[in-house]
ROTORLO-893680 format. One record per residue (C-alpha): residue number from 1; x, y, z. Coordinates in nm, 4 decimals. Layout:
<sites>
n, x, y, z
NUM, X, Y, Z .
...
</sites>
This chain:
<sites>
n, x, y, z
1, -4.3787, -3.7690, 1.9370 .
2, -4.2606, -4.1349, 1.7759 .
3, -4.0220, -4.2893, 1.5936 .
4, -4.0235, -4.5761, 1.3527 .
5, -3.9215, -4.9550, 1.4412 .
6, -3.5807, -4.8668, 1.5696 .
7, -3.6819, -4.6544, 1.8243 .
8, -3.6345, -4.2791, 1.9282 .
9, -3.2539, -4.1685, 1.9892 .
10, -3.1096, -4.1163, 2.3272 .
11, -2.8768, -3.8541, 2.2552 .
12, -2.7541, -3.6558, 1.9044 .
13, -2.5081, -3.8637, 1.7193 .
14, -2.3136, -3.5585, 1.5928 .
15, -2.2908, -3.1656, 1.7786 .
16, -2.3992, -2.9555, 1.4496 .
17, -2.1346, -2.6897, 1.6138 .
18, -1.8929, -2.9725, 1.4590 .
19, -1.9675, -2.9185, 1.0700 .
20, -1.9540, -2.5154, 1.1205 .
21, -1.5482, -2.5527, 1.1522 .
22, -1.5046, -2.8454, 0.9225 .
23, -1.3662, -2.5696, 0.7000 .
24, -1.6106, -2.6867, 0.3949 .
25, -1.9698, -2.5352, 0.3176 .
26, -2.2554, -2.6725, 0.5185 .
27, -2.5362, -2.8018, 0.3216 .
28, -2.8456, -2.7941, 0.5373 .
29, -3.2006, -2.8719, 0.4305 .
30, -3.3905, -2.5597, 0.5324 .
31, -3.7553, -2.5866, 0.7173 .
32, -4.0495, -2.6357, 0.5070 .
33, -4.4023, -2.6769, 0.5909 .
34, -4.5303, -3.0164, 0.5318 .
35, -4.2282, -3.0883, 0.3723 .
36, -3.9757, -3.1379, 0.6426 .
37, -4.0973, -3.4259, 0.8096 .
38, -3.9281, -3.7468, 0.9060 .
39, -3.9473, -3.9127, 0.5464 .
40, -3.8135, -3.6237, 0.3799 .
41, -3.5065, -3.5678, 0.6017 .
42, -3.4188, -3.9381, 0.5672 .
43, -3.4639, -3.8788, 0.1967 .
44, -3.2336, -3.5718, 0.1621 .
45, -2.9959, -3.7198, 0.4133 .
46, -2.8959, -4.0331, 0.1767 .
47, -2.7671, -3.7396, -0.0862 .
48, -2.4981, -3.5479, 0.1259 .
49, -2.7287, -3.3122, 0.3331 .
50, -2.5455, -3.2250, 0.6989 .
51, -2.8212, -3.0924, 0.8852 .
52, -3.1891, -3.0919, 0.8712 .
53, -3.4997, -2.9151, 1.0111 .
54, -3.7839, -2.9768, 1.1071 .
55, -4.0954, -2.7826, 0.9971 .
56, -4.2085, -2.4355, 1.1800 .
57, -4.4074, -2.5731, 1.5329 .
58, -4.5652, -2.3013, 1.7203 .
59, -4.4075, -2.3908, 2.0474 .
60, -4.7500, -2.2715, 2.2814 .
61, -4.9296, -2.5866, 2.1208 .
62, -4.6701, -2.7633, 2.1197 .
63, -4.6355, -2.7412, 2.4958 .
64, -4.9987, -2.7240, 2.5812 .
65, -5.1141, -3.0668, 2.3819 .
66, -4.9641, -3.3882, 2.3372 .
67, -5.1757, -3.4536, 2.0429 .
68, -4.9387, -3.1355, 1.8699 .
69, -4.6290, -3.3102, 1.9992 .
70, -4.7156, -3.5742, 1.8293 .
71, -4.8899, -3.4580, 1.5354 .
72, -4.5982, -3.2098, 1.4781 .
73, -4.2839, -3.4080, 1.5695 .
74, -4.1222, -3.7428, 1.4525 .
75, -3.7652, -3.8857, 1.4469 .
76, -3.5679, -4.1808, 1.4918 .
77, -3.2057, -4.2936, 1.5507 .
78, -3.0685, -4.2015, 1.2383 .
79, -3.2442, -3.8679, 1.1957 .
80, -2.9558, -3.6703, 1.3188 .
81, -2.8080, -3.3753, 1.3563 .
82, -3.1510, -3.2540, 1.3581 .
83, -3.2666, -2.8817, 1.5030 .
84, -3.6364, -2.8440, 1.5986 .
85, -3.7924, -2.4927, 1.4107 .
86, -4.0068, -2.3098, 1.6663 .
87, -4.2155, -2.0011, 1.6510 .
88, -4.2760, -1.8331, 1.9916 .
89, -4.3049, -1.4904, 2.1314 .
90, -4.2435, -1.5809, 2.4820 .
91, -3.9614, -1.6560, 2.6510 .
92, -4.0711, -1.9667, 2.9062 .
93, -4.2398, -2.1191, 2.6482 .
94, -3.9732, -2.1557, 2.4334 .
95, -3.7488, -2.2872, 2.7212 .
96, -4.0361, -2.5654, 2.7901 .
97, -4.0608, -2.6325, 2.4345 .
98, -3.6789, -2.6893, 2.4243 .
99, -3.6524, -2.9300, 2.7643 .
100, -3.9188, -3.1275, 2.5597 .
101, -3.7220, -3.2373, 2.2436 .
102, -3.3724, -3.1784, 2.4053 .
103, -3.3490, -3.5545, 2.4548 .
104, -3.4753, -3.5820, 2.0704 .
105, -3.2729, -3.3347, 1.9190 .
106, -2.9478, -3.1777, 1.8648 .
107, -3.1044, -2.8356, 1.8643 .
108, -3.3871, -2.5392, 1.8696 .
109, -3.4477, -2.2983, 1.6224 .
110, -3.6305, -1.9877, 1.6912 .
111, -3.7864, -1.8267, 1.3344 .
112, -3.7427, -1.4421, 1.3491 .
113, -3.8064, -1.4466, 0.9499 .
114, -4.1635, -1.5794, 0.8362 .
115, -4.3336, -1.3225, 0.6667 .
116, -4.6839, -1.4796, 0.6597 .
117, -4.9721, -1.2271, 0.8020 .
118, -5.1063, -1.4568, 1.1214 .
119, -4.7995, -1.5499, 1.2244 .
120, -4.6384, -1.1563, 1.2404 .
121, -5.0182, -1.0801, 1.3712 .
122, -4.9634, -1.3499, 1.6640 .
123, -4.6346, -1.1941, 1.7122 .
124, -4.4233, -1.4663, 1.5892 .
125, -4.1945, -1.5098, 1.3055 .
126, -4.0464, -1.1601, 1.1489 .
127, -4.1695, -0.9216, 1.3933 .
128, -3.9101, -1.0154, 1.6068 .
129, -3.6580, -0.8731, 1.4492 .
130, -3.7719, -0.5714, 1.5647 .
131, -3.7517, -0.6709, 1.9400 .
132, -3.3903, -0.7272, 1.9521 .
133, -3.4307, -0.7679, 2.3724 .
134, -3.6823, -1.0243, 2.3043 .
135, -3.4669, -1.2663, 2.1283 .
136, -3.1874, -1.2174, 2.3802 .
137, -3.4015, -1.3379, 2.6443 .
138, -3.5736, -1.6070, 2.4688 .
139, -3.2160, -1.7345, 2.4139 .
140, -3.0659, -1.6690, 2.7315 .
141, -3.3308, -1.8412, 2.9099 .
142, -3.3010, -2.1766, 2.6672 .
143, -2.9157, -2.1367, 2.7493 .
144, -2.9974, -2.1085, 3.1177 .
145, -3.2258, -2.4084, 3.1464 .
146, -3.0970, -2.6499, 2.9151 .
147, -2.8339, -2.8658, 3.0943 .
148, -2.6881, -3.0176, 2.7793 .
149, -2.3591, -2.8552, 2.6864 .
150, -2.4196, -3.0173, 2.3227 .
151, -2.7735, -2.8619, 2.2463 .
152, -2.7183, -2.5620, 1.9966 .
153, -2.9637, -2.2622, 1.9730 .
154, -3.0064, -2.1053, 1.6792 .
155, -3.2678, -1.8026, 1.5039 .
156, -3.3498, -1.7438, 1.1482 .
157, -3.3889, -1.3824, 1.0767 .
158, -3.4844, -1.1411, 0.7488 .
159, -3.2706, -0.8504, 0.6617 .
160, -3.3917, -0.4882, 0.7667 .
161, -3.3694, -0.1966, 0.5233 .
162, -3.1475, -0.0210, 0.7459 .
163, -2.9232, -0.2988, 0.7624 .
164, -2.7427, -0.1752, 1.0995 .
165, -3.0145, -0.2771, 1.2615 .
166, -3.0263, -0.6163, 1.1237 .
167, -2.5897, -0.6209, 1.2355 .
168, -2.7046, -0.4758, 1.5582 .
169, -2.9790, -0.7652, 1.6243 .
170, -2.7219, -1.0464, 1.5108 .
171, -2.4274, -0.8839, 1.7683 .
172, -2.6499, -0.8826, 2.0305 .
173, -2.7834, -1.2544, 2.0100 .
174, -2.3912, -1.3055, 1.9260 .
175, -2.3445, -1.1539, 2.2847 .
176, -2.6116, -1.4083, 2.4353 .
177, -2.4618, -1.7258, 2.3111 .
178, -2.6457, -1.8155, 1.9746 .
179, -2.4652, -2.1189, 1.8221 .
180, -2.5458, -2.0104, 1.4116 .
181, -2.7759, -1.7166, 1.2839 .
182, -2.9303, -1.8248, 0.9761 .
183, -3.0455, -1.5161, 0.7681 .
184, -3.2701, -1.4755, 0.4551 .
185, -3.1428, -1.1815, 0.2485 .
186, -3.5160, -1.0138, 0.2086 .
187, -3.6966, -0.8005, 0.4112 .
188, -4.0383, -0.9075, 0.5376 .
189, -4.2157, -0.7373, 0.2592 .
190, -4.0125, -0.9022, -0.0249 .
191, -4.1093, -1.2572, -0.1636 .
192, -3.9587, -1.3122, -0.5135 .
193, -3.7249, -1.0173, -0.5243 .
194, -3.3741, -1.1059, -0.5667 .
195, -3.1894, -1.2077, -0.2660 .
196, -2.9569, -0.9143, -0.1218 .
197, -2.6808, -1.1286, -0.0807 .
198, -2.4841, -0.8620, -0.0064 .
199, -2.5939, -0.7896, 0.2998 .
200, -2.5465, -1.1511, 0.4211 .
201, -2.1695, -1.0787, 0.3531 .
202, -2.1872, -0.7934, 0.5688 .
203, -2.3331, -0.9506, 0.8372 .
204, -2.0801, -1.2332, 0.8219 .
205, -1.7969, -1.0094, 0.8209 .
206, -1.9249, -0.8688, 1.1643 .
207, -1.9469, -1.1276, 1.4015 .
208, -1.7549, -1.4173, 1.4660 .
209, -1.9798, -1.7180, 1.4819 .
210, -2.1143, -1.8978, 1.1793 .
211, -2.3524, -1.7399, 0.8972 .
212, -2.5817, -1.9673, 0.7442 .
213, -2.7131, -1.7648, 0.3655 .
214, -3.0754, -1.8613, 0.2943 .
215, -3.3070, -1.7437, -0.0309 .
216, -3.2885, -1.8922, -0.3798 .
217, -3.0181, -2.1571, -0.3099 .
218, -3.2398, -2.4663, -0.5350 .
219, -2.8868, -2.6750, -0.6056 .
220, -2.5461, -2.7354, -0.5061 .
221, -2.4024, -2.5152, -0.7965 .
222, -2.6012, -2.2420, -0.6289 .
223, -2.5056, -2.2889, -0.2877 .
224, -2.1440, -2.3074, -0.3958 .
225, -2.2085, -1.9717, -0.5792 .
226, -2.3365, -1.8104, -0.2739 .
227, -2.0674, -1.9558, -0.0609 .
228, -1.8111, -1.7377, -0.3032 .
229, -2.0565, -1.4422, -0.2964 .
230, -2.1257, -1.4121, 0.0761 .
231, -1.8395, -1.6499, 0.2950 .
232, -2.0928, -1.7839, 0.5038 .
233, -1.9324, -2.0734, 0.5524 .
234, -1.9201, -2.0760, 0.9366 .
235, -1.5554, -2.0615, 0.9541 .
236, -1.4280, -1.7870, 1.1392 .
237, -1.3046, -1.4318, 1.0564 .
238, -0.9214, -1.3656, 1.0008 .
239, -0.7955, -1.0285, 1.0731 .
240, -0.9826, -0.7347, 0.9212 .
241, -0.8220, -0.5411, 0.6219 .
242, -0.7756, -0.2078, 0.8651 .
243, -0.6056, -0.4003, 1.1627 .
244, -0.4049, -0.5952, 0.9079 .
245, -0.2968, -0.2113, 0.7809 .
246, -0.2898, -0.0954, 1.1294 .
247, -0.0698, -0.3889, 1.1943 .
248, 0.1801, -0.3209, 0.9113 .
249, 0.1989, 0.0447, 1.0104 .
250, 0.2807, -0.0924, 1.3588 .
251, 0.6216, -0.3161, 1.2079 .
252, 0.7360, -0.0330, 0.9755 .
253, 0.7468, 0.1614, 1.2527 .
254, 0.9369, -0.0170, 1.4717 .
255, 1.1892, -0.0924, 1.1350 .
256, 1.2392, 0.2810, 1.1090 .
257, 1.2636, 0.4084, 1.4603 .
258, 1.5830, 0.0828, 1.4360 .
259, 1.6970, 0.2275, 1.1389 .
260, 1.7022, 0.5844, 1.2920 .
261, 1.8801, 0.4555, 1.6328 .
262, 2.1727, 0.2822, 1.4468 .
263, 2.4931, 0.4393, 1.5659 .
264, 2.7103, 0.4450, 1.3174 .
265, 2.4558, 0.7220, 1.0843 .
266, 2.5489, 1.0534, 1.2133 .
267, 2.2505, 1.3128, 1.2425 .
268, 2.4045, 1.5603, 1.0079 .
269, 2.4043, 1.2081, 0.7373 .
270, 2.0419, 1.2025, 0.8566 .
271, 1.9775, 1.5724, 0.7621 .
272, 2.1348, 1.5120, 0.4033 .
273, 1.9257, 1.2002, 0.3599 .
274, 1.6099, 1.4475, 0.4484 .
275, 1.7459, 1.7383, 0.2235 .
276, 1.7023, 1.5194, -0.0695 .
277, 1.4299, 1.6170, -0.3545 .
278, 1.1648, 1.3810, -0.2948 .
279, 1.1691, 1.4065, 0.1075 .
280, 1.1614, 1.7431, 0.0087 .
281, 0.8201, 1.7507, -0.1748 .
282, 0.6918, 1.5133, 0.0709 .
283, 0.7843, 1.7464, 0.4147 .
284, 0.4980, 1.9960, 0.2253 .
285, 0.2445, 1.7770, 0.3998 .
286, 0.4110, 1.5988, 0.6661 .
287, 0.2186, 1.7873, 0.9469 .
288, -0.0943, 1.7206, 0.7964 .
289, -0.0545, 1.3978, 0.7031 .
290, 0.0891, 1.3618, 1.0590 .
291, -0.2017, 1.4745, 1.2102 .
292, -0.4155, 1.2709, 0.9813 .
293, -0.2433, 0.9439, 1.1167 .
294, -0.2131, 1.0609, 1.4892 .
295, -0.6486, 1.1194, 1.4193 .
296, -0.7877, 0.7555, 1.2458 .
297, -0.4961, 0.6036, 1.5472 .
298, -0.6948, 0.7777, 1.7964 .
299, -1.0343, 0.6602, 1.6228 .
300, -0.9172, 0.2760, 1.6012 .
301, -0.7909, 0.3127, 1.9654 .
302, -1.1307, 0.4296, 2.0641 .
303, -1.3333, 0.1967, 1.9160 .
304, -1.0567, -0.0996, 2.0176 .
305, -1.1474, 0.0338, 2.3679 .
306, -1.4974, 0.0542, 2.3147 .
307, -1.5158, -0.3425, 2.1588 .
308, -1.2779, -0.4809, 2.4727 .
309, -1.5362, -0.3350, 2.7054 .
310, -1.8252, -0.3974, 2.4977 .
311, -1.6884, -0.8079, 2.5459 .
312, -1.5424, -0.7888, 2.8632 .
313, -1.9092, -0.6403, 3.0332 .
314, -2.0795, -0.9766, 2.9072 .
315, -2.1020, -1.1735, 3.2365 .
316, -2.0880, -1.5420, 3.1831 .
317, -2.2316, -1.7766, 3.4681 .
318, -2.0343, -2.1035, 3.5703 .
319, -2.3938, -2.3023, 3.4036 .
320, -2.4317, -2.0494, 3.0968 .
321, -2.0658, -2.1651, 3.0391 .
322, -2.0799, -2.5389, 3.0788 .
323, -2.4476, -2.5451, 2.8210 .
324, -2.2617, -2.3460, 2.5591 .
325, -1.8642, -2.3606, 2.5966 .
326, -1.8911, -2.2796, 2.1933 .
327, -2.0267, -1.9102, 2.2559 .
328, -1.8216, -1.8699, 2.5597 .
329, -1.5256, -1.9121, 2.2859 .
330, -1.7044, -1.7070, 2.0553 .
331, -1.7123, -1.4036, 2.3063 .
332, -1.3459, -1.4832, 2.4319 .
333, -1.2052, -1.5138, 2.0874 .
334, -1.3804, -1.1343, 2.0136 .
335, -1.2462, -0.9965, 2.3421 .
336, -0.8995, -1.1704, 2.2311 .
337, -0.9581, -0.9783, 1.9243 .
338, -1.0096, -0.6793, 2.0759 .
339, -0.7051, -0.6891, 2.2893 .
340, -0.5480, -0.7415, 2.0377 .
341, -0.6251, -0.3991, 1.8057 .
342, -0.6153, -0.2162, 2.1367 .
343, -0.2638, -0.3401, 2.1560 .
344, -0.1627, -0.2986, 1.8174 .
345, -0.3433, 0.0955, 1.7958 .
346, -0.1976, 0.2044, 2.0808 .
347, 0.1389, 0.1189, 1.9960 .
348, 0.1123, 0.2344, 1.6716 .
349, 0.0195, 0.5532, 1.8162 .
350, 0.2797, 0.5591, 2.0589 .
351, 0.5200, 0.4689, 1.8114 .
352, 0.4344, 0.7185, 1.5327 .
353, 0.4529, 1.0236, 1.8271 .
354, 0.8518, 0.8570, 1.9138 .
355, 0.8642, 0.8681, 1.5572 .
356, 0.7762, 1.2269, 1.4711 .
357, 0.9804, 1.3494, 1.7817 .
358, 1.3187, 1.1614, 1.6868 .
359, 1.2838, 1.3036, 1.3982 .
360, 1.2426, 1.6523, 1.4758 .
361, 1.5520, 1.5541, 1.7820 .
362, 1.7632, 1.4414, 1.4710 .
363, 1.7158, 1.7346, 1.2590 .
364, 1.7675, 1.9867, 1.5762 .
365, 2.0916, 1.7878, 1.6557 .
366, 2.2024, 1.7868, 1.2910 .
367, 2.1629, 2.1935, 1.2724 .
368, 2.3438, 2.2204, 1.6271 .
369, 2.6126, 2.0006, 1.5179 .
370, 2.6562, 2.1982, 1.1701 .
371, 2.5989, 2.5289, 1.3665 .
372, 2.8974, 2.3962, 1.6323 .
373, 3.1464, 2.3400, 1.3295 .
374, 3.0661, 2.6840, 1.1409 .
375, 3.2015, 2.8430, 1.4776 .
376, 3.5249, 2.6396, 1.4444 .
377, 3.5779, 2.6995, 1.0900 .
378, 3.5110, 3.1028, 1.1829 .
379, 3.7256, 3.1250, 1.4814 .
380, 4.0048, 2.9177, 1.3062 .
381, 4.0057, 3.1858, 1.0447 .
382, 4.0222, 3.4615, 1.3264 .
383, 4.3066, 3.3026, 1.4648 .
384, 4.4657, 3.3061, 1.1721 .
385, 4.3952, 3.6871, 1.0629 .
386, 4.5213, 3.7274, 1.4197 .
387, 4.8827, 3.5556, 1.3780 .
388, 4.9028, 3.7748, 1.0197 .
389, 4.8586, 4.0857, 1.1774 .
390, 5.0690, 3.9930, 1.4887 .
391, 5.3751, 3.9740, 1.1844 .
392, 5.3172, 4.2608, 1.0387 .
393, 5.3084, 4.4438, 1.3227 .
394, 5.6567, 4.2552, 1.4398 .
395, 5.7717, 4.3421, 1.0850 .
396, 5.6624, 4.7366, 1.0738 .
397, 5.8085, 4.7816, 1.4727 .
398, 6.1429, 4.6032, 1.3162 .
399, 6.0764, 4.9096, 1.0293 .
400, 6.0535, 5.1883, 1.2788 .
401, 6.3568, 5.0844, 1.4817 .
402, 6.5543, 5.1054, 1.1397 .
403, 6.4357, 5.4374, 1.0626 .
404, 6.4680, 5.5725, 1.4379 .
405, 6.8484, 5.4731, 1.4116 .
406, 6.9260, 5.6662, 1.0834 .
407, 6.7483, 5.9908, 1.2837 .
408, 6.4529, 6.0355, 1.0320 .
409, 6.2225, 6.1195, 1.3251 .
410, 5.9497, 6.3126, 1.0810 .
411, 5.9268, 5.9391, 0.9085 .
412, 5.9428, 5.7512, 1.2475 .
413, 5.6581, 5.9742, 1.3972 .
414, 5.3627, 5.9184, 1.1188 .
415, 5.5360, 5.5356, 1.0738 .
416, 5.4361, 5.5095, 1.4771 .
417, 5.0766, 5.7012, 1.3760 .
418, 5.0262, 5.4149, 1.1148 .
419, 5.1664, 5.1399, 1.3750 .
420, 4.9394, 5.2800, 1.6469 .
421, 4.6577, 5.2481, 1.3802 .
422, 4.7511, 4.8932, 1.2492 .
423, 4.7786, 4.8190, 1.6801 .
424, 4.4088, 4.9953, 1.7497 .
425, 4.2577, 4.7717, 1.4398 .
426, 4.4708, 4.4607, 1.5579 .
427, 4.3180, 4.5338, 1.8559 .
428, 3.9260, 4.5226, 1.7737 .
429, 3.9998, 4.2248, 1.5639 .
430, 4.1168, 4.0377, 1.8618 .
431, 3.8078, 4.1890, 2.0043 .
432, 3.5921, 4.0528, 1.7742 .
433, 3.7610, 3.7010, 1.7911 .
434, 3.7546, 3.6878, 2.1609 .
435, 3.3974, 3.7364, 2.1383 .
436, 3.3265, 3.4942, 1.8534 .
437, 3.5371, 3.2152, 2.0571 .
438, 3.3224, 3.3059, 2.3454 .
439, 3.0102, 3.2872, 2.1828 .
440, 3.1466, 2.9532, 1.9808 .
441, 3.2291, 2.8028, 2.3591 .
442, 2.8500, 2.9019, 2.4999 .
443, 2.6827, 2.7344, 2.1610 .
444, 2.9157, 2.4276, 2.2291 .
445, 2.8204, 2.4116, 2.5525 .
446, 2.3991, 2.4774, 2.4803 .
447, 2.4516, 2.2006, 2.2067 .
448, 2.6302, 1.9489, 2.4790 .
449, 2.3367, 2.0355, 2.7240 .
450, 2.0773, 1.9466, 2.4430 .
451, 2.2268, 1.6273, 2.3436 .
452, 2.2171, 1.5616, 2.6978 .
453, 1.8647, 1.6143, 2.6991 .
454, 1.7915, 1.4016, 2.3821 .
455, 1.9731, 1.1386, 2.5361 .
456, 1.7630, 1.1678, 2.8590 .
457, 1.4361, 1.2270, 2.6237 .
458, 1.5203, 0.8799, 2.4073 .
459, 1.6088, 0.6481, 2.7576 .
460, 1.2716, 0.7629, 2.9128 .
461, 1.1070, 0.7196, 2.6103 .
462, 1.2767, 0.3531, 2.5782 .
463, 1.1390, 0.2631, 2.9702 .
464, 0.8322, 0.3982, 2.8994 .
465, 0.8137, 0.1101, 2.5350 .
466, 0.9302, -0.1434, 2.7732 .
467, 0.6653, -0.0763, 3.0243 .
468, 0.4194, -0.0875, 2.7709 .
469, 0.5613, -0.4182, 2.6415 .
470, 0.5326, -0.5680, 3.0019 .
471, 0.1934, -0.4358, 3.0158 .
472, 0.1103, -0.6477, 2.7052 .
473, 0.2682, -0.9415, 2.8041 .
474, 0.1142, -0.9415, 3.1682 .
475, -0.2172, -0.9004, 3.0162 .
476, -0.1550, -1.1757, 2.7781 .
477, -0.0527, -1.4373, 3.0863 .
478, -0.3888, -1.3398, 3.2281 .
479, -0.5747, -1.3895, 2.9269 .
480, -0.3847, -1.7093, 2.9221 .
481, -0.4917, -1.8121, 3.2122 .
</sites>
């Protein structure tokens, strides 16, 4: 290794973590062989490049002979932020290859993506994309032995036809620490073939540290386009269009179990307001599209539960956190993420079950309440009847006392018949009111004992929302802290 007259650099001027959350598109110069050497990268540097690399160096010989070193490997002061390419298939070797041009560089690079025959022969390059455990360790041992919190490690990687695997592969050096993935949107066997950009935009939409897009991109105009087409940008995800949804289903919620509460809308107003045409049409499929929510809730709370312990199992040691404190907040910003749609899923399905059974309390209290005042109207009506026949009777016994005084006792005897009559019907119509007041007075007092019951059903349902709200909040002061 040498420099030129000003001498080798001490220490990186710049952390290349630094330009990822600029917020503006990275241009790097990629690695090229026999191109990316010291003159070149000074070259490219005066027009605007950020970041440059050096050309592939199989890390064994670079390691084994100094003549390599310095064959392979040239800087000075002002050739910075610069990350050192290697090609290795074993984990130590890397790590030594690393401690070498730490003091040189502001970063390794381990290629996953060459294509060319030897090197996938000698197990370098893109055959280790396929050995996803390899990587890991070749990065968790740089992480582990590299004392500069500063030093970034990176890979390069090609795209796999099944792309979950290439996703899978990027989460899992994600998981490790990797500062950037760069990936070049072919698969080993493709050269010329257009570059699948979109695949690079799926990748960057699943993790949460920085995408660098590689294939095809000749000029600024095209790395601009590809910026547009792909976001790899290295800024960081927002919220995801389904939590975003989840979240909005969360607030309207919470707006219509208010609306529902408010005190001053009577349940039978409630009942009108769901007898209209179009809630109507809509209560057709309310339990299936009930049951439809209540399902993808229970899906998103799974999988919310699956990605908090997916991110809360990664154990991060006191050193692995002082070399990289950028992954660390890569890993706590996806378990704060996590948290997050665990939060907001569970609550929304908490919430839409409150929902559905206010609603079905409302319209039970509404037909009660309607029920309760049919019985009033009725027995008011017997009453009534009652106090008619009570008069007429009064007025036929006034009748029969006439007649009995002029001594028409034929007239007074089938008179008393039809009195006795009009007294036997009075009679079962009193019946028949007693018992309708009596039965009016037990559904009066059911319909009290239910509303009591609603009102115990909504207060334990209101502790059991603000236990769930402490819950939050308590886990948010520990995350906090």
């Amino acid at each position: 290794m040498s420099g030129d007259g000003e001498g080798i650099k001490g220490c990186p001027g710049k952390e290349p973590g630094d330009l990822f959350r600029s917020g503006r598109v990275v241009k790097i110069c990629a690695p090229m062989v026999r191109y990316s050497k010291l003159a070149f990268r000074t070259l490219v540097r005066k027009y605007g490049c950020d970041l440059c690399y050096t050309p592939m160096i199989v890390a064994a010989d670079f390691v084994r002979s100094a003549k390599a070193r310095d064959s392979e490997f040239t800087t000075n002061k002002g050739d910075n932020p610069l990350i050192v390419q290697f090609a290795a298939k074993e984990a130590q070797v890397l790590c030594d290859a690393a401690r070498i041009v730490c003091p040189f560089a502001d970063g390794i690079d381990l290629n996953c993506g060459c294509p060319q025959r030897w090197a996938m022969a000698e197990g370098y390059g893109a055959c280790l994309i396929n050995k996803p455990e390899l990587v890991r360790d070749m990065v968790r041992h740089v992480r582990n032995q590299i004392d500069n919190p500063r030093f970034s490690v990176s890979i390069k990687i090609r795209i796999h036809e099944d792309l979950k695997r290439t996703v899978d592969l990027c989460q899992k050096a994600e998981a490790t620490g990797v500062s950037w993935i760069t990936v070049h949107g072919r698969n080993v066997e493709e050269r010329h073939q257009p570059v699948h950009y979109d695949a690079i935009k799926v990748i960057k939409e699943s993790l949460s540290i920085p995408i660098v897009a590689n294939g095809d991109i000749k000029t600024l105009k095209d790395a601009e386009n590809v910026h547009h087409l792909t976001g790899a940008d290295g800024r960081r995800g927002t919220m995801t269009f389904q939590w975003t949804a989840v979240a909005t289903f969360l607030y309207g919620e919470v707006a219509v179990i208010l609306v529902l509460c408010l005190p001053f809308i009577s349940p039978l107003r409630w009942q009108k307001i769901f007898m209209i045409p179009l809630w109507s049409k809509i209560a057709v499929f309310w339990n299936k599209m009930f049951l439809t929510i209540i399902v993808l809730l229970i899906i998103l709370f799974l999988d919310a539960i699956r990605e908090v312990r997916k991110y809360s199992a990664i154990q991060v040691t006191e050193k692995v956190a002082n070399v990289n404190t950028n992954a660390i907040d890569h890993i706590h910003m996806k378990l704060f993420r996590s948290q997050r749609n665990l939060y907001i899923s569970g609550f929304s399905l908490f919430l839409w079950l409150v929902l559905r059974r206010t609603i079905t309390l409302l319209t039970q209290l509404a037909k009660s309440m309607a029920s309760h005042a049919a019985l009033e109207t009725q027995v008011n009506d017997a009453t009534e009847a009652a106090k008619k026949y009570v008069a007429e009777n009064e007025r036929l016994q006034e009748a029969l006392n006439e007649r009995r005084s002029n001594g028409n006792k034929e007239s007074a005897k089938v008179i008393n018949e039809k009195l006795k009559k009009e007294i036997e019907h009075l009679k079962s119509e009193l019946q028949k009111t007693s018992n309708a007041l009596f039965k009016a007075n037990n559904e009066v007092t059911a319909v009290k004992k239910q509303s009591e019951g609603l009102k115990r059903e909504y207060d334990r349902l209101m502790k059991e929302h603000e236990r769930l709200q402490d819950s939050s909040s308590e886990a948010e002061d520990k995350k906090d802290l």
